[in-house]
N, C-alpha and C positions, 0 to 999 in steps of 0.2 A: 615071642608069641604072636606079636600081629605080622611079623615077615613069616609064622606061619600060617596064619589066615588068609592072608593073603594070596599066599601061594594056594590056597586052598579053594578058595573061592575062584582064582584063575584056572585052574585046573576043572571044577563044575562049570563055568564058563565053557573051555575048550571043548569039555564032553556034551553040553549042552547044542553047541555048534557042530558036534561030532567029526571033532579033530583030534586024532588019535594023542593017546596021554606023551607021547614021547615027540610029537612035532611041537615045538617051542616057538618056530620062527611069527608066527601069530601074536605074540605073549605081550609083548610092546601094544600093539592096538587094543586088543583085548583088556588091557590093565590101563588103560586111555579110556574105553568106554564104561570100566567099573568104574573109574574115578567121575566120569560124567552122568553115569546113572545118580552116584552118592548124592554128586549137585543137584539135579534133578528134584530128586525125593526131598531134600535139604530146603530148596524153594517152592516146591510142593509144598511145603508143611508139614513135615516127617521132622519128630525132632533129632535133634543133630547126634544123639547117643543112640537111637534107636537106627539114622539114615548110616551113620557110621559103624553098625554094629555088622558082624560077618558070621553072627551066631543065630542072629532071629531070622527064622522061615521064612516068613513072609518077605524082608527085605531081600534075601538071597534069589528069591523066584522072580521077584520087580528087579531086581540088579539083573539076572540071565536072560529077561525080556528082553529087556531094555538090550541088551548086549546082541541078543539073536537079529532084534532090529533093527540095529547101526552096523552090524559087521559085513563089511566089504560093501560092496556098491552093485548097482540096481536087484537089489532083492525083493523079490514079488510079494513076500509076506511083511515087508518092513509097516505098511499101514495099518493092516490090522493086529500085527509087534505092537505100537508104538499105540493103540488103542486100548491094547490089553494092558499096557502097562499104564496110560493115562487111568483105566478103571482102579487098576491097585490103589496107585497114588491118592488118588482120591479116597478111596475106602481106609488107607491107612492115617492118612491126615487127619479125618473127622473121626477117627476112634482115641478111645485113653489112652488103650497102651502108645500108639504110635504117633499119634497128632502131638506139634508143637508146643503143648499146653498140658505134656505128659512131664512128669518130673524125667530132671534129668540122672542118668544111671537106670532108669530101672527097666 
């Protein structure tokens, strides 16, 4: 189940990046920058069930942010990427459901 998520959430990645579903050579970085997004949110203040979740919206749109603005090199949008997802982060941190101070599971 999470080696399906996974794969799932890589794959909204790639189509978010608009690399077609069947180019893989990507999948390595791409699954380097989910993982760095999770950290992210994680020391944000996202708690760690909700920064590690691949079912809740809101984290899957701050993980593909995040992803659009670290992938490859000099990309012209990566600052205001990296703004938008600082805004998530933030908004998710200071709320119940997703702030550090959310019970864990829920």
């Amino acid at each position: 189940m999470a080696d399906e998520a996974k794969a799932s959430l890589t794959a909204a990645c790639r189509s978010a990046l608009r690399i077609p579903a069947d180019c893989t050579i990507y999948d390595e970085e791409i699954n380097d920058l989910i993982s760095a997004a999770r950290s992210a949110l994680l020391a944000g203040g996202v708690a760690e069930a909700k920064a590690n979740s691949s079912d809740d919206a809101s984290v899957r749109v701050a993980i593909k942010v995040y992803v659009k603005a670290n992938f490859g090199m000099d990309n012209p949008d990566a600052e205001r990427l990296m703004r938008s997802f600082a805004d998530m982060l933030c908004r998710m941190a200071g709320s119940t459901e997703h702030g550090a101070s959310a019970k864990a599971g829920a």
